[in-house]
N, C-alpha and C positions, 0 to 999 in steps of 0.2 A: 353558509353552506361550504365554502370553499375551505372553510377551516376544519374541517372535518373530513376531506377529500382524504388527505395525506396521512394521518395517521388511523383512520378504516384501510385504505390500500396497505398500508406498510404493517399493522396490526394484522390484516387476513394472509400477509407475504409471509410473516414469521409464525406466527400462530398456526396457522392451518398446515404449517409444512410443505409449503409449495419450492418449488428448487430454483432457488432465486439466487443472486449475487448475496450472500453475506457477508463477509470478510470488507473491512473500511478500503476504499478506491483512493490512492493519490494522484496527484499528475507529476509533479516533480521527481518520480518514483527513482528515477535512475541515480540520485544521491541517497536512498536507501533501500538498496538492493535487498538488505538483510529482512526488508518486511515483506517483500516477497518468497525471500526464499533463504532458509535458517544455513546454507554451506554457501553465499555467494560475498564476496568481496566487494571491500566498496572500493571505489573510485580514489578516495582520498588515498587509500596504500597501493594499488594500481601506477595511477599516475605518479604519485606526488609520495610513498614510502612514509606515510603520518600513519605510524601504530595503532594509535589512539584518537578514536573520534566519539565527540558527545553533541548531539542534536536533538530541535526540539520541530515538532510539526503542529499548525494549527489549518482545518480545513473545513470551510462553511459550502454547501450543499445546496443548490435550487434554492437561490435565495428570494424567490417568487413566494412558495412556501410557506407556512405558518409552523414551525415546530421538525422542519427539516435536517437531514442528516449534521451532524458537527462533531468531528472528529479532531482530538490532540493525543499526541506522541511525545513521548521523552525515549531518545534508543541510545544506549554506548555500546560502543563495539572496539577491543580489542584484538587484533592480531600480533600472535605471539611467536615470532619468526623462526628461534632458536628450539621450540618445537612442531614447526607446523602447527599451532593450534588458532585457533580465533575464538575467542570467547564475548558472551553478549548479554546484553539483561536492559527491556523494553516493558514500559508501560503504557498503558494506551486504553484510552478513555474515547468511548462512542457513542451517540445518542439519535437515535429518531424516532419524536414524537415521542410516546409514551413510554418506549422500549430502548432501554440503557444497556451495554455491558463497561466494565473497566476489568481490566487484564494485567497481569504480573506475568513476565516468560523471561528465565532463563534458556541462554542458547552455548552449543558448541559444535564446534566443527572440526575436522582434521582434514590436512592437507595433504594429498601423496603426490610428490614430485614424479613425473612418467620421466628425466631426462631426456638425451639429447643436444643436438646443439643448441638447437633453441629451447631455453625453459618453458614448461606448459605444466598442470595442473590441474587435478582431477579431485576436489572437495567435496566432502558430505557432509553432512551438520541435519540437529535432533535442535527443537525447538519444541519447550516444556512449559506447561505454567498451571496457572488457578484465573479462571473468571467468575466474575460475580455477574450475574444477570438478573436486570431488573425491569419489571413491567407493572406498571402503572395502571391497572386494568379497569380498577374504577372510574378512570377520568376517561375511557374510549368507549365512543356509542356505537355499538355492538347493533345488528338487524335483527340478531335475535335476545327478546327480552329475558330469556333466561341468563345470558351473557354479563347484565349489568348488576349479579347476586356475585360475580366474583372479586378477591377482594387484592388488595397490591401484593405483588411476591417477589422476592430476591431470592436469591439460591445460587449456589457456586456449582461450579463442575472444572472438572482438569480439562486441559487442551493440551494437543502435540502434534506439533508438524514438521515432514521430514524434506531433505530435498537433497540434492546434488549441483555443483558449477563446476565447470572445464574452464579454464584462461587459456590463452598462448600467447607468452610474448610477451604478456601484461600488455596486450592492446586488443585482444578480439576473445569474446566471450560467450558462452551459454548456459542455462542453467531448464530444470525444472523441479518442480516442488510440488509440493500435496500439502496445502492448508488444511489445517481441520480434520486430519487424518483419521480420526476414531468419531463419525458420530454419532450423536445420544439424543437422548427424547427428555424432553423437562417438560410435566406433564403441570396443568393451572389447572385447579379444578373446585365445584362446589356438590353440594349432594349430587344433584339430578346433572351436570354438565361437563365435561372436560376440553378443553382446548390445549395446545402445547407445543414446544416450540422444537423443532427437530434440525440439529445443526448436521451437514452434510458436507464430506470431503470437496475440497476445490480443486481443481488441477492447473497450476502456473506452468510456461513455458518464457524463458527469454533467452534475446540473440540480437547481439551488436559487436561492436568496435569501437576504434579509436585511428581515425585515418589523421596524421602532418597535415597541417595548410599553409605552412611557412610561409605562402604566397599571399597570404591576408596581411601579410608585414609582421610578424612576429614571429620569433620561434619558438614560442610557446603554444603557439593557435592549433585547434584540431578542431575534426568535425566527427560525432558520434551519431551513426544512425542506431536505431532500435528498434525492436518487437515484441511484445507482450500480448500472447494471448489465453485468454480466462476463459477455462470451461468449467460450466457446473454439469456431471451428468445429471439426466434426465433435463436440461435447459438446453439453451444456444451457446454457439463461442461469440466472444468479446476481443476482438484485437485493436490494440494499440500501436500507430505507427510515429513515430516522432525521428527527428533531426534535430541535433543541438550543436552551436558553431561556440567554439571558445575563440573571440573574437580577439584580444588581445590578454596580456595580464590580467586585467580589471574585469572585463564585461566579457559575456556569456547570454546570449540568446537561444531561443530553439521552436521548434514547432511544431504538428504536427495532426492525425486524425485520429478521431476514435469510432470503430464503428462494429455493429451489433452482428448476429450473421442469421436470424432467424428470420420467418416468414416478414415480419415487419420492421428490417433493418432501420436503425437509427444512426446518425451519421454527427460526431460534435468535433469541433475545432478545438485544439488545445494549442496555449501559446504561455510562453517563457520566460524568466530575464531575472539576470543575476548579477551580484559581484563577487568578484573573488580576491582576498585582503590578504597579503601576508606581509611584503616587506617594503610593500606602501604605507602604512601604519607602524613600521618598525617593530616586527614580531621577526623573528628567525627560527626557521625549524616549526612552524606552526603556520594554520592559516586559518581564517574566517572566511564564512559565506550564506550569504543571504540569498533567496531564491524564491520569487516569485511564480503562482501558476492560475492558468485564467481558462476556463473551458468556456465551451459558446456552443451549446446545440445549433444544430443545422435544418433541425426538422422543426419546423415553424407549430405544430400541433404540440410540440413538448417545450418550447423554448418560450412559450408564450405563456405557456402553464408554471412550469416549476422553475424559468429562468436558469441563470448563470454558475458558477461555481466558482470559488478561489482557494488559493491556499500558499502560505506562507512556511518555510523551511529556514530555519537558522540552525550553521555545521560549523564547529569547531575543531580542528582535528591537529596533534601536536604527535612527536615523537620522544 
């Protein structure tokens, strides 16, 4: 019975068009900005002036579950200095339970310098593609027996999402964005039934920094607080709170909470750790890093049902 839980809940979530979290969730998110938000910078050109970053993400979902979320990424992102541009191109492949998308998005941005003494930073970027969606609809047992006459369908549809990010300083930052900007109705159907899957704008907001910790014994150390919070209209907001400490050269930790904001707030711990390789390994002008993520519900009635989550991040970023 239990296997059957997860994908009837996540089949009547997509199906029936209810306003749910769609868009794939990371935790590592703040090594890639750009999936949250098509004008934001990453970190690797911020801190560390690498043009060019290519990374890959893999993330397993309530792993309690039978057939639960699992999501992988492939993102490169170029910024293009000598015109303000930053250009991007993201695949990403998603699945729970019966119901698949994989995605093709070209991205651009431009960059208008405000001047001043201090440099700062006012980007917007368009974020384009083709998804294929596919639902497996014979293999979900449906309440109603007219449901199990429908038969598998894939189908494509365009996606576009827009946003904007402010820097200053290249240490303190903000952005927000509109995943899913146009949505549309992909309708499953048989003679007598229709069901269908209706994708609905998201609204991203993020805000952090980059404070020195010299005092950790390096001069390379800093501490990044952040905030991400997800709202679907007609649903709840979603905020993410986290701290991450770059603890010397090499290692990098962080932590932090996630928690729900509607009548039955959920509350899960998210925890961190990384390395970071450039001229330890004898690379110059380039670096590597690996990055682990570990969430932990807090709320003993979902932590016992759907369990844990992780997810693995590998970034290579060179000039």
């Amino acid at each position: 019975m239990k296997k059957l839980i997860l994908p009837l809940v996540l089949a009547t979530a997509w199906l029936h068009s209810a306003t749910a979290q769609q868009t794939p969730i990371f935790s590592v998110y703040r090594d890639q900005w750009s999936l949250l938000n098509p004008a934001a910078i990453s970190n690797n050109y911020l801190l560390n002036k690498r043009t060019m970053t290519l990374s890959a993400t893999w993330r397993e979902q309530w792993w309690n579950m039978p057939e639960s979320p699992s999501t992988q990424l492939l993102n490169w992102e170029w910024v293009q200095e000598d015109f303000n541009s930053i250009w991007g191109l993201q695949i990403m492949n998603d699945r729970t339970g019966q119901i698949g998308q994989t995605g093709l998005y070209g991205r651009y941005a431009y960059r208008i310098e405000l001047g001043g003494r201090t440099p700062h930073a006012l980007t917007f970027g368009l974020q384009a593609g083709m998804v294929q969606y596919r639902a497996r609809l014979d293999q979900i047992e449906f309440p109603n027996p007219a449901d199990l006459l429908l038969a598998n369908e894939t189908t494509f549809r365009p996606d576009i999402g827009m946003g904007a990010f402010y820097h200053y300083s290249d240490r303190y930052y903000a952005g927000i964005s509109v995943p899913q900007t146009f949505g549309f109705f992909t309708p499953f159907r048989n003679e007598d039934f229709e069901i269908g899957l209706r994708r609905i704008p998201h609204i991203y907001m993020v805000l952090g920094g980059y404070w020195d910790a010299t005092w950790l014994g390096n001069s390379t150390s800093f501490i990044e607080p952040s905030l991400w919070v997800k709202y679907v209209p007609g649903g709840t907001v979603n905020v993410d709170v986290n701290v991450r400490v770059q603890m010397s050269e090499i290692v990098w930790a962080g932590a932090g909470i996630n928690s729900g904001l509607g009548v039955q707030p959920g509350l899960a711990l998210h925890l961190e750790t990384g390395l970071f390789l450039g001229e330890q390994i004898r690379i110059e002008d380039r670096h590597f890093k690996i990055g682990f993520g570990f969430d932990l519900p807090l709320t003993h009635s979902i932590s016992s049902v759907f369990g844990s989550s992780a997810e693995i991040n590998l970034i290579y970023s060179w000039r």
